[in-house]
C-alpha positions in Angstrom: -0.1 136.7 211.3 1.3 135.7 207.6 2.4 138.8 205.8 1.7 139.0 202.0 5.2 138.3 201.0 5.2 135.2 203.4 2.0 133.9 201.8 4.0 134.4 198.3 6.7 132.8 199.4 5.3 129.5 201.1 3.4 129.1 198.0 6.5 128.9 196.3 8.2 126.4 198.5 4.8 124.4 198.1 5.0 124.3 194.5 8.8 123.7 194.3 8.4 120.8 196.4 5.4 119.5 194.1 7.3 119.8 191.1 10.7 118.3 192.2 8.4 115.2 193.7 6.2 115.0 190.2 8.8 116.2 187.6 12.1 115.7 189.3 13.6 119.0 188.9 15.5 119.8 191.8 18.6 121.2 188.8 16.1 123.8 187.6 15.5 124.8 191.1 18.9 124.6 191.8 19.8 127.4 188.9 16.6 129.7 189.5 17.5 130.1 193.0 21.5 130.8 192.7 21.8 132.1 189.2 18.7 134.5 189.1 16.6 137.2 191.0 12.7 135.4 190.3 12.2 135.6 194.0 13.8 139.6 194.1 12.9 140.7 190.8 10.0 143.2 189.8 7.4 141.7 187.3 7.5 145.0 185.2 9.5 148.8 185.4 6.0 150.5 185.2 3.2 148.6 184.7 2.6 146.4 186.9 4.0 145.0 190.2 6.7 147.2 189.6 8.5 146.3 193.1 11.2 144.1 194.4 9.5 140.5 194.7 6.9 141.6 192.4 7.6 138.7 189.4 7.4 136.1 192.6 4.2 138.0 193.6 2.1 137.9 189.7 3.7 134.1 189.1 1.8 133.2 191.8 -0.9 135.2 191.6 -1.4 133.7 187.6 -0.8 130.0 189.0 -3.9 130.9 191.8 -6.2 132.3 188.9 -5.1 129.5 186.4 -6.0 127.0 188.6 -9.5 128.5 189.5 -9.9 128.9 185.9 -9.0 125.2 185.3 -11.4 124.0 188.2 -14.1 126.8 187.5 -14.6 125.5 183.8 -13.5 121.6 184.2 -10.4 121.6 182.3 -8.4 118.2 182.4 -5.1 119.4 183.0 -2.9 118.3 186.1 -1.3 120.4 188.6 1.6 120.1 187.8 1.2 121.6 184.1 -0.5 124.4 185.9 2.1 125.3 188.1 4.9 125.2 185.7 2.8 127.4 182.6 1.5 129.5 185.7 4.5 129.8 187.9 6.9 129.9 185.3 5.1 131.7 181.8 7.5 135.1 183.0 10.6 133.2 183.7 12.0 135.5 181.0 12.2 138.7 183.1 14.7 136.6 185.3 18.4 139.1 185.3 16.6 141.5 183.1 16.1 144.6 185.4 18.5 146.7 187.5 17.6 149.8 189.9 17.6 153.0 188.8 16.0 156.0 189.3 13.6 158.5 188.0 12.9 162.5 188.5 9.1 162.9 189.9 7.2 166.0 191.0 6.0 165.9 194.5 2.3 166.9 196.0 4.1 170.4 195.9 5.4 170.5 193.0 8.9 170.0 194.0 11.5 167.5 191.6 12.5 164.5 193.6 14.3 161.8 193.0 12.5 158.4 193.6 14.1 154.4 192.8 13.0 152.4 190.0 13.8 149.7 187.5 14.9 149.7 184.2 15.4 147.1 181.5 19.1 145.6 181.1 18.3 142.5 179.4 21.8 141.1 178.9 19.9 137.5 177.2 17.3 139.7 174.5 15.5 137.0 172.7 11.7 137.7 173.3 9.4 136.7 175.7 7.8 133.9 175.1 9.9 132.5 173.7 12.9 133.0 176.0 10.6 131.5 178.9 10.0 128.4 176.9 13.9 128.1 176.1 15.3 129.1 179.6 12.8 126.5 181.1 14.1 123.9 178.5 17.9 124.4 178.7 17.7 123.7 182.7 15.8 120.7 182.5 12.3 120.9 182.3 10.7 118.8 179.9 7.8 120.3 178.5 4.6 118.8 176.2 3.6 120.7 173.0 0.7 122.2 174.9 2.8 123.6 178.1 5.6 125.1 175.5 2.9 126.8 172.9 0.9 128.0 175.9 3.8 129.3 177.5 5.4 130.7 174.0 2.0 132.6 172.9 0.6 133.9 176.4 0.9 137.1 175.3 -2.1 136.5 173.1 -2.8 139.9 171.0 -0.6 141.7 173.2 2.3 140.4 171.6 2.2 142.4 168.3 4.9 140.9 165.8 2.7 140.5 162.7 3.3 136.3 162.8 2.1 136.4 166.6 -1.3 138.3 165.7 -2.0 136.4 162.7 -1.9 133.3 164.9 -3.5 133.6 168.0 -7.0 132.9 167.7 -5.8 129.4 165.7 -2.8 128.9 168.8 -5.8 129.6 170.9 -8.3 126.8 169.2 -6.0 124.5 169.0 -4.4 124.7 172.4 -7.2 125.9 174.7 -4.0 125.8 177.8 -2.5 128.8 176.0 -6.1 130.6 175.8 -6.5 129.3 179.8 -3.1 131.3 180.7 -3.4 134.1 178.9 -7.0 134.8 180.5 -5.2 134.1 184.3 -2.4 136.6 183.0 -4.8 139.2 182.4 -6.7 138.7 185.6 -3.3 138.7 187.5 -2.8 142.1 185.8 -5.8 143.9 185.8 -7.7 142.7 188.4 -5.6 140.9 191.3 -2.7 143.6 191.2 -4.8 146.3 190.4 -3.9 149.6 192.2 -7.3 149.8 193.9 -6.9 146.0 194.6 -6.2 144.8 198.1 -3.5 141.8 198.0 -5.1 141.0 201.4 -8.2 140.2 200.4 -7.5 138.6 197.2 -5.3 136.2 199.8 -8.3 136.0 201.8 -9.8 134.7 198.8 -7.4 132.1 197.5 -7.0 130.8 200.7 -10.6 130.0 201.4 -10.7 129.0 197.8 -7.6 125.8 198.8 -9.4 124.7 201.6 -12.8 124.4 199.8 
């Protein structure tokens, strides 16, 4: 039986080979998979899939729900935009964490010492904005709507004073960007949520493909 990390990872191989076959980008594939750690890395140090693989685990998760989204509400956009805002949106937490560790209190109230991640972002130019330009400088070409959609995901959650003032006219303008950063929050909230069984959310996105 397919573990959860195998599903993750075919999906990946099934998306890289879409995108080297409809954007011809086997460089960029080239460079995330010998100069970075997106398949190792954690998507967060707290928050959220805060695990080794978990940045592979939410990219695909926000690809799954964008494309749902996409399909759900008859938005005209091709695959291959969807895969590369929903794969790709995070490629900025590429080489940005290292292990570390943390004291913690056990069930008896005992200090132990437990792993975790911390930030060590040796590139520090935003979010956004760094996946946009990261994406860019290896070789993906990207339209207006796939750069601003990846750039302003965040939506209100990115608080510089410019970002909040624009959102809701980013969002109006360039529904994709809206699209994303509604699969984001889904990923996040709902899909990895601690109560959340990855199982059956697999369960789900599998029977969802084959319909």
């Amino acid at each position: 039986m397919e573990s959860i990390l195998d599903f993750y990872k075919n999906s990946y191989v099934a998306i890289k080979k879409y995108l080297i076959k409809e954007r011809n980008v086997t460089a960029f594939f080239r460079w995330l998979e010998a100069d970075t750690d997106f398949l190792r890395a954690p998507a967060s140090t707290r928050f959220h899939l805060a695990t080794r693989n978990g940045l592979l685990i939410h990219s695909i998760n926000v690809y799954y729900n964008l494309r749902k989204l996409a399909e759900d509400n008859n938005l005209e956009y091709s695959l291959d935009t969807i895969m590369l805002c929903g794969v790709f949106h995070d490629l900025c937490k590429v080489n940005t964490y290292k292990e570390g560790f943390r004291w913690q209190k056990d069930d008896n109230q005992q200090w132990q010492k437990v792993p975790t991640f911390e930030v060590d972002d040796v590139f520090p130019m935003g979010h956004g904005d760094k996946s946009v330009f990261l994406l860019m400088q290896h070789g993906i070409s990207l339209s207006d709507e796939e750069a601003i959609a990846i750039r302003q995901h965040m939506g209100p959650w990115d608080t510089t004073q410019q970002q909040m003032r624009q959102v809701g006219d980013t969002f109006h303008k360039y529904p994709l960007a809206f699209w994303l950063h509604i699969a984001d929050m889904v990923s996040n909230f709902v899909t990895e949520n601690e109560q959340t069984n990855l199982k059956e959310n697999i369960k789900a996105f599998e029977k969802y493909l084959e319909g």
